[in-house]
Every structure is written in structure tokens, then in C-alpha cells.
BALO-440838 format. One record per residue (C-alpha): residue in three letters; z, x, y. Coordinates in steps of 0.25 Angstrom, whole numbers, plus 5000, padded with zeros to 4 digits. Each point is the difference from the previous one (the first is absolute). Example, Ala and Ser with C-alpha at 12.3 -4.5 7.8 and 13.67 -1.06 7.14 Angstrom:
<recs>
ala503150494982 ser499850065014 
</recs>
This chain:
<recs>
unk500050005000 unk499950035014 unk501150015010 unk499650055013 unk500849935009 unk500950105008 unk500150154999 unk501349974995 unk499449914989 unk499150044990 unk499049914998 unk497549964995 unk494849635039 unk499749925010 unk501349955001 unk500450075015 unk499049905007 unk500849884995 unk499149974987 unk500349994986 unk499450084991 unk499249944988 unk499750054987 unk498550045000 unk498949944988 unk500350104988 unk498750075002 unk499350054988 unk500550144994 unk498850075004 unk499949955015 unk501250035002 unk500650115011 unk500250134997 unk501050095002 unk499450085011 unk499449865008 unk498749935000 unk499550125008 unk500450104989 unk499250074989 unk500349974985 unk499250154996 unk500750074991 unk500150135005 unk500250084988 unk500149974985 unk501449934994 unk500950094992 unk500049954986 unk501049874999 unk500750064987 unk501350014993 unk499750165001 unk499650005014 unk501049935006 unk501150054992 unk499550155006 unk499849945014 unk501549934999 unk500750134993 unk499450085012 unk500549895013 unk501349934996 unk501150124996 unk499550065012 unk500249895007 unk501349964994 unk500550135002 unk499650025015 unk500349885004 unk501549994993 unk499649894992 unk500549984986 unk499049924992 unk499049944997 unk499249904991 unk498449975002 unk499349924992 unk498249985000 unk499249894994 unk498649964996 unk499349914994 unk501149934994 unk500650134995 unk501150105005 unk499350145001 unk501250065003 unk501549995004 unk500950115003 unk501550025005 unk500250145008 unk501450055004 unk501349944996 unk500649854999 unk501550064999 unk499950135007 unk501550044997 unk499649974985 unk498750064999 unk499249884997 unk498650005001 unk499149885007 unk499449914986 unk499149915004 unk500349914987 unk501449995003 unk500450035014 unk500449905009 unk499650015015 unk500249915012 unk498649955005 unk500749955012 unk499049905007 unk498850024988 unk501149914995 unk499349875011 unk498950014990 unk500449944987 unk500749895010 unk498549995007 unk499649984985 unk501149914995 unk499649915013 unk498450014996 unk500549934986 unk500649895006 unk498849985009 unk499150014987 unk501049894994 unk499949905014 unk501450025003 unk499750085012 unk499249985011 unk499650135009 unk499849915013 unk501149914998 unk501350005007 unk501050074994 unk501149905002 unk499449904988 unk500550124991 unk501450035005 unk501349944999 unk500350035016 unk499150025012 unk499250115008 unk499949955014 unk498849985005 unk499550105010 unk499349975013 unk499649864991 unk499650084990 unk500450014985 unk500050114990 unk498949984988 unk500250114987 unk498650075005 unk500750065013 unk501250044992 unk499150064991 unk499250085012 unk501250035009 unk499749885010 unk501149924999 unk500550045012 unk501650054996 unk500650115006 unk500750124993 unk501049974992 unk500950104994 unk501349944996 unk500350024985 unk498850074998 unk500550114993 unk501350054995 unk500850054988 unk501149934997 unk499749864990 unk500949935009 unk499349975012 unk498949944989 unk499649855003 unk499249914995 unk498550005003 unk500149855004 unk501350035010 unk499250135006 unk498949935005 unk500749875006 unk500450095012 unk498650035005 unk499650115010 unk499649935013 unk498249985003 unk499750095013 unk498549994997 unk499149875000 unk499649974983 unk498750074996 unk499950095014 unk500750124999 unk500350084985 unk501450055000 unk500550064987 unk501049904996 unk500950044986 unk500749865002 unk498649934999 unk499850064988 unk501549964993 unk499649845007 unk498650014991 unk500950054987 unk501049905003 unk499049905000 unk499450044986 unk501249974995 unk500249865007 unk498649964994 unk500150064987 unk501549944998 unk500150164995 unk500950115005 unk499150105006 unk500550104992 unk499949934988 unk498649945006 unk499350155002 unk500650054986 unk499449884993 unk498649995008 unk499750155002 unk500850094993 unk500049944986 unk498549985001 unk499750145005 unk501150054990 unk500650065012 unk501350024992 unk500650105010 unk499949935013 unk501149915005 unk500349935013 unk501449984995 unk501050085009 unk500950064997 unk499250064990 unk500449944985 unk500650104991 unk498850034990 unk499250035012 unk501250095010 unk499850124991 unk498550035003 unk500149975015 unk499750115009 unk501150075009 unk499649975015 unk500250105010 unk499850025014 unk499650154999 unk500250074986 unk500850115006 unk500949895006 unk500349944986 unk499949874995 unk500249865005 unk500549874993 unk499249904997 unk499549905009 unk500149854999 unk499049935008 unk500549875005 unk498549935002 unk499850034985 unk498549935001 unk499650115012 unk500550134991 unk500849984991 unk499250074986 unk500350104993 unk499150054991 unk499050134990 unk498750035005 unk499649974987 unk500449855003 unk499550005013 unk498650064995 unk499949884991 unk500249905013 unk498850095007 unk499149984988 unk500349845001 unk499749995013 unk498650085000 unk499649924989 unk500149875008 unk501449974997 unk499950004986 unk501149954992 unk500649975015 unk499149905005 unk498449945000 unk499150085005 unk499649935012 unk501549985004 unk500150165000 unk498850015007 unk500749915011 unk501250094999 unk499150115001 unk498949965010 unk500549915012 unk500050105011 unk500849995013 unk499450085013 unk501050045008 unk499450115007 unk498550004996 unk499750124994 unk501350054996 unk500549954987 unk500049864996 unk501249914994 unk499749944986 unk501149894995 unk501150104997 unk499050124998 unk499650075011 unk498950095002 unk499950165001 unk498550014998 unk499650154999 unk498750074999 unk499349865001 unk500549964989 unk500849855000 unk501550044995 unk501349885001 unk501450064998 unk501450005004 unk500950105005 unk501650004997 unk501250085006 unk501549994997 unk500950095006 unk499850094989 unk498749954991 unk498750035006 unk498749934993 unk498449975001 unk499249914992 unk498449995005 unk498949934992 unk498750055001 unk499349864995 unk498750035000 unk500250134992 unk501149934992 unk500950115000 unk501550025008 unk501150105003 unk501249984999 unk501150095005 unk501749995003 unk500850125005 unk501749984998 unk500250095013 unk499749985014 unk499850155003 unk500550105011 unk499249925014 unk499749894990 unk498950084995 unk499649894987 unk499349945012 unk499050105002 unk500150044985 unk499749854996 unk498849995010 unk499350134995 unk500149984987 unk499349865001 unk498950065010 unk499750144992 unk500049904987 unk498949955007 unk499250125006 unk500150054987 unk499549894991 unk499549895010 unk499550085012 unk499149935011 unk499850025014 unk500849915008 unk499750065015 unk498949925007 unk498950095007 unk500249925013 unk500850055011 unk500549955014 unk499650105010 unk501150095005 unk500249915015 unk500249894995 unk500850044988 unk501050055009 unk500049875008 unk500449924987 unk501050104996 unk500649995014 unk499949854998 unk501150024987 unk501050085007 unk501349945002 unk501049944992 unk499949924989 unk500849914991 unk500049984983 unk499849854997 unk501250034988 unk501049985008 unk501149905006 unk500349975012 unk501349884998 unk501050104995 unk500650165003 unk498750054992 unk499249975012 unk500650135005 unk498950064990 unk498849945008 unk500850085011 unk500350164992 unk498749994993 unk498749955009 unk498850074996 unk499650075013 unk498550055001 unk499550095007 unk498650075004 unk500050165001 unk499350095010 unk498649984992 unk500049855003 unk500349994983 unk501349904995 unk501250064993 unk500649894991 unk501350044994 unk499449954986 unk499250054990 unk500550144999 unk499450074987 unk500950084988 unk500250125011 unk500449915011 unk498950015010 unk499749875007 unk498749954998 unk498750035009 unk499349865003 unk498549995003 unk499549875009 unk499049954989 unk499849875006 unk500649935013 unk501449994997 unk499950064985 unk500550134996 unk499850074989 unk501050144995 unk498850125001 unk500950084990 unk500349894990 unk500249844996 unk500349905009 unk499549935013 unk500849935011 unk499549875007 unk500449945013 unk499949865005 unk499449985014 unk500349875008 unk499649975013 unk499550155003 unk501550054995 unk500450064986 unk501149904996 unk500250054983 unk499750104992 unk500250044987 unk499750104991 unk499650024984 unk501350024992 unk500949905010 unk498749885000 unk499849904995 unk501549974998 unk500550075015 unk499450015013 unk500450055015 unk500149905011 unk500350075014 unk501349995006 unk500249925011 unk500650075013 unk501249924997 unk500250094985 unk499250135004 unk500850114994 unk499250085011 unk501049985011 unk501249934991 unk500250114994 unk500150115011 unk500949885010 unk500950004989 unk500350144997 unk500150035015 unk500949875001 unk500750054989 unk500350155007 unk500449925013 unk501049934994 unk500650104991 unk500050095013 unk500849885006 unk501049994990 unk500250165000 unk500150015014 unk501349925000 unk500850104993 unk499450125005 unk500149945014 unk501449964996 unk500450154996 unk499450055013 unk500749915010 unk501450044992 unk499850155003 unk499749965014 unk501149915002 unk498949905005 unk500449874998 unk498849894998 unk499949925011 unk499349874995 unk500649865003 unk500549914989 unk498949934998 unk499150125002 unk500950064990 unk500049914989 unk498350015001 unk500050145000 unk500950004988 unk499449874994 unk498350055000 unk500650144993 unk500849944989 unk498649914997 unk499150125001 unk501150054990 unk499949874992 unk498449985000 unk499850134996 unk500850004987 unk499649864996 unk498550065000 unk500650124994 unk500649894989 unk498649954998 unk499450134999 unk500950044989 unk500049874994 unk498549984999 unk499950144994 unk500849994990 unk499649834997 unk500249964986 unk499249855003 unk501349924992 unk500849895002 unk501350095002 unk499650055012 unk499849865008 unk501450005005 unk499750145006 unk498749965008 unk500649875004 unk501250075008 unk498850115006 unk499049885004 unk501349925005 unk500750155008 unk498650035003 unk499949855009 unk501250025006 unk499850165005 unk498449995003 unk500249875007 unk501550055007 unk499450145003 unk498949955008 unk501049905006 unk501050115006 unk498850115003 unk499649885009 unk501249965008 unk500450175000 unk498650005009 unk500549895007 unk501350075003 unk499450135003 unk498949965011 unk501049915005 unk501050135003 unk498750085004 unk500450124991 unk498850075002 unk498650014993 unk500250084990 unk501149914993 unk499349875007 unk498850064991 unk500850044988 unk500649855000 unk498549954999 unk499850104990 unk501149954991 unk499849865002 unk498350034995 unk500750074987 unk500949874997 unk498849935003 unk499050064992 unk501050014988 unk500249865000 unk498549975001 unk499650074988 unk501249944992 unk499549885003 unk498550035000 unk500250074985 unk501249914992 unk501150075003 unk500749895005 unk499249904991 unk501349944993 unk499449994987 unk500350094988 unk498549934993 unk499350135002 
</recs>
């Protein structure tokens, strides 16, 4: 699964002129897109390695224990299909690193995390096969409680299926140790995330979508959805080692693999994912192979053909010509060649899954590390695109280019600061909307410089102008796409993070590009106010200088130093407490008294900054503390807007 909420938290259209976005006529397999754009050329520019057990077993032997070992990594289990076969399935490094144990792709069990969402996505394809479900039909004739409607709008199971529902992060209960912060799948969704987004208009990752589709599975199917998948996919795939159950059962705990963040941090406990329907699996390559195998073959023993092929090919254009969203697919076409997949994080399994259909053959890879810089990002991303150069190349870079001039002019166009549709915006993790804006920028060349899309060493991508508005990396995969509306870039997105994310700009209001900055400096003028009174304090004792305020004037002087004292430390409380956030039940009472304290001191802060001003001009004291006051009272100010402005006084505890 993907949690990328808050730096804090680890996390994986046409919507910003108001319309919804619609699914576009499946289009016949050959006329569809490529992975370089309609511009681009499908020439193979050299001949395809041999696709082989031999070969890739070389190719793998010679990437991933440099790979592991480089990046800190631990293990590793990669699986490759074709034609209804596996052609090989390896395990690198260790599952138990204390104890030795090596990687067996028959027996060891990983974490897929969010690859997890695709056996839901098949369980829901089933019940619309059997007429229980209907794709465009609101999804309160399934439940047993309501999803408001949003803007007049309702939620059908084809936007929670493409990320158009409209939710807003959720993190609470998503991931944890201990069973006993474990609830029902039926109790975890009845306290839905708010909708910040119009249904259908803008994709916005949602893992709590994904546990309301498997919860309505098992409304419809009068089955448990654990029971359900065991029952409907792994008994006929006779993928005997993957379970949904969590905690794991005991004839499945002794072949899990051991999580760690960094191998040379040693290892974590096992994680309990609380929307089990969004990634909650565990499971052997070898079982995973056998659910590759199903769906290239059209969903056999899953599903008719024609119901896969609906799974499979009902694209989405977010951002056209970036990546495409199937129906809990999406795509990461390569070479020009059509590929679906999924991708899926935990805080310590890190996994891959992509479907060449045309080719009929898929990759599949989990890493049970994170890595030192979370390098299984860059390790996962390589490995699927040197798979490909390898064994599937193609040219993907168009021969158009935009002239230089203008280049620069569109580039200039994207600068500024933008902000992820995965987000919330009712609760305290609005803060993230805040810490982590995407800012763009345009170097001396007239040339964009995305902080995305850096490759295995770390260097940021070089992007070519191939078509107005398009982008395509001149050093590797992937393109980057921006909306223009009205003469004005309003979204943007780029291949890895479309069709399921995209970047709206930040209004003035939550620009990151002068909030940030204000704050700090309003952070150093009221810890300065608060130290000045001691220092000030010592230096009038030594002098024997008595201060000569009025009563009044007194108790404001006194009054706007022990706020600066107190805003500072319950920000200081947040900081800590948002670094360190377990998303649990337990800690409720805690963020209730910071939201109430932070009310009280942000609103009583700005209230005494304002009458010590008052007082102050009123005794004519001079500029410098006349400007000092102003100074103070724009710090209370701004603290209290952007508690406000980003939840921290939301008083809620449903984040």
C-alpha cells in the first residue's frame, strides 16, 4: 500500500476545469496508445535479449545482489511469466537475516502491500459477472450506512475502482502491530474519510476506497472477505500460501519474511494493516505467478474473458499522454508496448507487479526492506525498466521537438508550487499539503527541474519539450504532461504518480512559497520575544534599573511573552508529535487536548500581541518596539492562520 501522506507518515484529467472525467471507449488493443504517445516511434532499435530461464536467471544474478547489497536492502523474491507458464522464480538474499534464511520463492511469504487492491478489484469483477454489482450505481444500494453525497453527487464502484471518489487521505488504523487495535472490516469503514473532490474529476489514491469496494464484496456475496478471496481466487488458482488473514494463521507465521526498514537496522514486527482489502496479503512469488498467469489469460479460472477484458481495457485519461487508469489496474506502458500493473508499499514490503498483455508475459517482484534513502524505490523502478530494455526494448522518444523559445516559455508556465490530490484538508494532515508542496522550477537553460523521476544513482531526470505541454525524460522512461486552461498551467502529473495522482496549484492562500518563509521568520520573532525577557530581566538586575511600565502595560508585556512562550511549545508539541505518530485510537485523548491548547493559545496569543500594540502606540515608546509589537502580533497572526488553514485546530481525531 501507499502511504504518502505526511513526511511523518509513511504512506502510493480534465478535472481542474470543473468536468468530470469519463471513461474513454475501450479501444481495440492495436490502436491503442503507446508508451511514448501518439507521436512516438514503435521501432525496435536493436534486437531483444532472448526471454529465457538462462538468460534472465544470468541477467537477475548479475542486478539484484548488487542491488540489495548497495542499497541496504535484505531480500528479494522475483517471479516472470509467459504464456501460461512460469519461466523463472528466484529468491535473493535472506528472509530471516539473523538466522541466515534465504529468500524461497515457494515458501516465503511477503507483504505485496497495495498489489494487495488487485485481488479486491478481481473479487468486485466477479460479483459484477454474477449482476450483484453494478459499476455505475451508487454505492449506498450495497451498504448498511451512507456516503454522503458530495457536491449532489454519489459514489458509484467504477470511481472507487479508479481513484475518483473524491476521499481525502486517510491514515487512522492503517498500519500497526499490535492485534489489538484490529477492528472489523464493516466498523473501519463506517467512519468514512471526508470527499474534498467532485466524483469522477479528480484521481486521488484512496486505500479507504478500496477497503468500501471489499467490504461491499462481502455484503453482496453474504461471505467474509477473507473467506470470500480464499474461496473464489486462491482455492482456484491453488494459491495455497496467500492469505488475507491478519495476524498471519499459524501454519502460514513461520514462512513470512522478517520486515526491515534498513537490513543493517535489524528487523521490524509484523505489520497489521487495518483496510485489509487495500494491503492486506501476504503471499510466495510462486502464488503470485499463478495469479499473473490468470489474468494474461483472460482471467482464467477467475472470471469470463470478456469480464477480464473489461478489467483490463476501460481506460481512464487523466492527463493524456501520460499513463491511463484501468479498473484497479493501472497503466506503466513501456517501449510502446501496453503494460497494467500495480504497485504496493508498506513501511517495510516494497512490490511490483506489471502485465505485458500483449506479449503475455509479467514480472513480479517484493523487496522485505526499505533501504538506506529508501532506495527499493529506485531499485523496483529499474529493474522493471531494464527488464524491458532488455527483453521488450522499443523507442519510446517521439522525433518532435518544441523549439527551445517556446520550451522555456511552457517551462516557466509550470513553476511555482503545487499541491498532490492525495491529501486531506478537514484534519491535522492537511499540515502535509503544507511540508511537502511539489515546487517546480526552470534553470538558467529555460529547462524544468522536477523533484521526481531521479534514476538508480540519484540524478534527476533531464525532460525534452516533445509536444506542447508533453515532456518526455532524454535519458530514460517516463513523460510528464501539464493541463493548460485558459492560457494557464492548472495540473500536471507525471508517469509513476498518473493516472492515480496529479498536482493542482496552490492557491495564494496555501502556497508553501511565502508560508513557509513567514512562518520561520515569525517563529525567530517570537522565540526572540520570549528570550529577550530574561536576558532583559538579568540585564536590568545588574543595572539596578527598574522596568518602568504601567500596570497594564506591564501585564501585556508579561502577558505576549508567556504566549510566544506557550505557541512555541505547543508547535514544538505537534512537531514531535506528528513525527513520531503511531495513527491509533490511543493517542486521541493527546491530539484532543493539542487541538483544544492550540485554540486557546493561537486565538489568546493574537489576542494579547494585539492589545500590547495598542498599549504601546498609546504610550508612544518608540518605533523600534512600536514595530517590534507589529512584528509579534503578525507572528500570532500567521501561527493561527496556518493552524487554522491546515487542521490543527480542526477538532476531529478522524484523520
Amino acid at each position: 500500500m501507499k502511504f504518502a501522506l505526511l513526511p511523518f507518515v509513511l504512506l502510493l484529467g480534465v478535472g481542474a476545469s470543473g468536468q468530470a472525467i469519463t471513461p474513454a471507449p475501450a479501444a481495440p488493443k492495436s490502436a491503442r496508445p503507446d508508451a511514448g504517445g501518439a507521436a512516438a516511434a514503435t521501432t525496435l532499435p536493436g534486437p531483444a535479449a532472448a526471454l529465457t530461464k538462462e538468460n534472465v536467471d544470468v541477467w537477475l544474478d548479475g542486478f539484484v545482489p548488487f542491488a540489495l547489497e548497495r542499497g541496504d536492502l535484505a531480500g528479494a523474491v522475483i517471479v516472470v511469466v509467459k504464456d501460461g507458464q512460469v519461466l523463472t522464480q528466484r529468491g535473493f538474499g535472506y528472509a530471516d537475516a539473523a538466522k541466515r534464511t534465504p529468500v524461497d520463492p515457494d515458501r516465503t511469504l511477503f507483504r505485496p502491500g497495495s498489489v494487495s487492491k488487485l485481488f479486491t478489484w478481481t473479487a468486485v469483477m466477479q460479483q459484477v459477472e454474477a449482476g450483484r454489482i453494478d459499476l455505475d450505481k451508487d454505492v449506498n444500494a450495497y451498504l448498511d450506512f451512507r456516503i454522503p453525497a458530495y457536491q449532489g453527487k454519489p459514489v458509484t464502484m467504477r470511481q472507487l475502482m479508479t481513484h475518483t471518489a473524491g476521499f481525502e487521505e486517510h491514515g487512522k488504523r492503517t498500519m500497526f502491530e499490535d492485534p489489538k487495535f484490529q477492528i472489523s472490516l464493516g466498523d473501519y469503514v463506517k467512519t468514512p474519510p471526508k470527499r474534498i473532490f467532485a466524483a469522477g474529476t479528480t484521481p486521488s489514491y484512496s486505500n479507504y476506497g478500496t477497503a468500501l469496494a471489499g467490504y461491499i464484496v462481502e455484503r453482496v456475496s453474504k461471505t467474509p472477505f477473507d473467506t470470500y478471496i480464499e474461496q473464489r481466487i486462491f482455492q482456484p488458482l491453488g494459491m495455497a500460501r496467500s492469505t488475507f488473514r491478519q495476524p498471519l494463521p499459524g501454519a502460514f507465521a513461520p514462512w513470512m519474511a522478517t520486515g526491515y526498514r534498513q537490513l543493517s537496522a535489524g528487523p521490524s514486527k509484523f505489520e497489521i494493516v487495518g483496510p485489509s482489502p487495500a494491503g492486506g496479503l501476504s503471499s510466495t512469488g510462486a502464488d503470485m505467478g499463478k495469479f499473473m498467469i490468470a489474468h494474461l489469460g483472460q482471467g482464467a479460472g477467475l472470471m469470463k474473458p470478456e469480464t477480464a477484458r473489461m478489467m483490463h481495457d476501460t481506460p481512464l485519461t487523466i492527463l493524456p499522454p501520460l499513463n491511463r487508469m484501468e479498473l484497479g489496474f493501472f497503466e506503466t506502458n513501456i517501449n510502446g508496448r501496453q503494460v497494467i500493473a500495480h504497485l504496493g508499499d508498506t513501511q517495510l514490503f516494497h512490490t511490483a507487479l506489471h502485465l505485458f498483455m500483449n506479449e503475455n508475459i509479467g514480472i513480479y517482484m517484493s523487496f522485505n526492506a526499505t533501504g538506506e534513502q529508501a532506495s527499493v524505490g529506485a531499485v523496483r523502478r529499474a529493474l522493471f525498466e531494464k527488464f524491458a530494455d532488455r527483453y521488450l526494448p522499443g523507442n519510446e522518444m517521439p522525433a518532435t521537438r518544441v523549439d527551445a523559445k517556446t520550451s522555456a516559455e511552457h517551462a516557466k508556465m509550470l513553476a511555482g508550487s503545487w499541491l498532490n490530490s492525495r491529501r486531506s484538508e478537514s484534519n491535522f494532515y492537511a499540515l502535509a499539503s503544507l511540508i511537502g508542496q511539489v515546487t517546480v522550477s526552470v534553470d538558467a537553460k529555460g529547462q524544468l527541474i522536477v523533484p521526481a523521476g531521479r534514476d538508480l544513482n540519484g540524478k534527476p531526470a533531464k525532460w525534452v519539450e516533445t509536444a506542447p505541454f508533453v515532456w518526455h525524460n532524454a535519458d530514460g522512461h517516463g513523460r510528464l504532461a501539464a493541463q493548460v486552461v485558459d492560457g494557464k498551467v492548472v495540473r500536471w502529473s507525471i508517469d509513476g504518480i498518473s493516472p492515480f495522482m496529479v498536482f493542482d496549484r496552490a492557491p495564494a492562500s496555501k502556497s508553501a512559497g511565502w508560508i513557509k518563509p513567514a512562518l520561520y521568520l515569525g517563529f525567530a520573532v517570537l522565540l526572540i520575544t520570549l528570550l529577550q525577557w530574561p536576558v532583559s530581566a538579568l540585564v536590568r538586575r545588574h543595572y539596578k534599573a527598574p522596568l518602568m511600565l504601567q500596570r497594564r502595560a506591564l501585564l501585556a508585556y508579561r502577558g505576549v511573552r508567556i504566549a510566544a512562550g506557550l505557541v512555541l511549545a505547543v508547535v514544538t508539541a505537534w512537531v514531535v508529535s506528528l513525527s513520531t505518530l503511531k495513527a491509533l485510537p490511543s493517542l486521541d485523548p493527546w491530539l484532543w487536548l493539542l487541538q483544544i491548547a492550540g485554540l486557546i493559545i493561537f486565538v489568546g496569543g493574537v489576542l494579547l500581541a494585539a492589545w500590547n500594540l495598542r498599549l504601546v502606540r498609546q504610550e508612544k515608546r518608540g518605533w523600534f518596539r512600536t514595530l517590534w509589537a507589529v512584528l509579534v502580533l503578525l507572528a500570532m497572526l500567521l501561527t493561527l492562520y496556518v493552524a487554522w488553514t491546515f487542521g490543527l485546530i480542526a477538532m476531529t481525531v478522524n484523520y
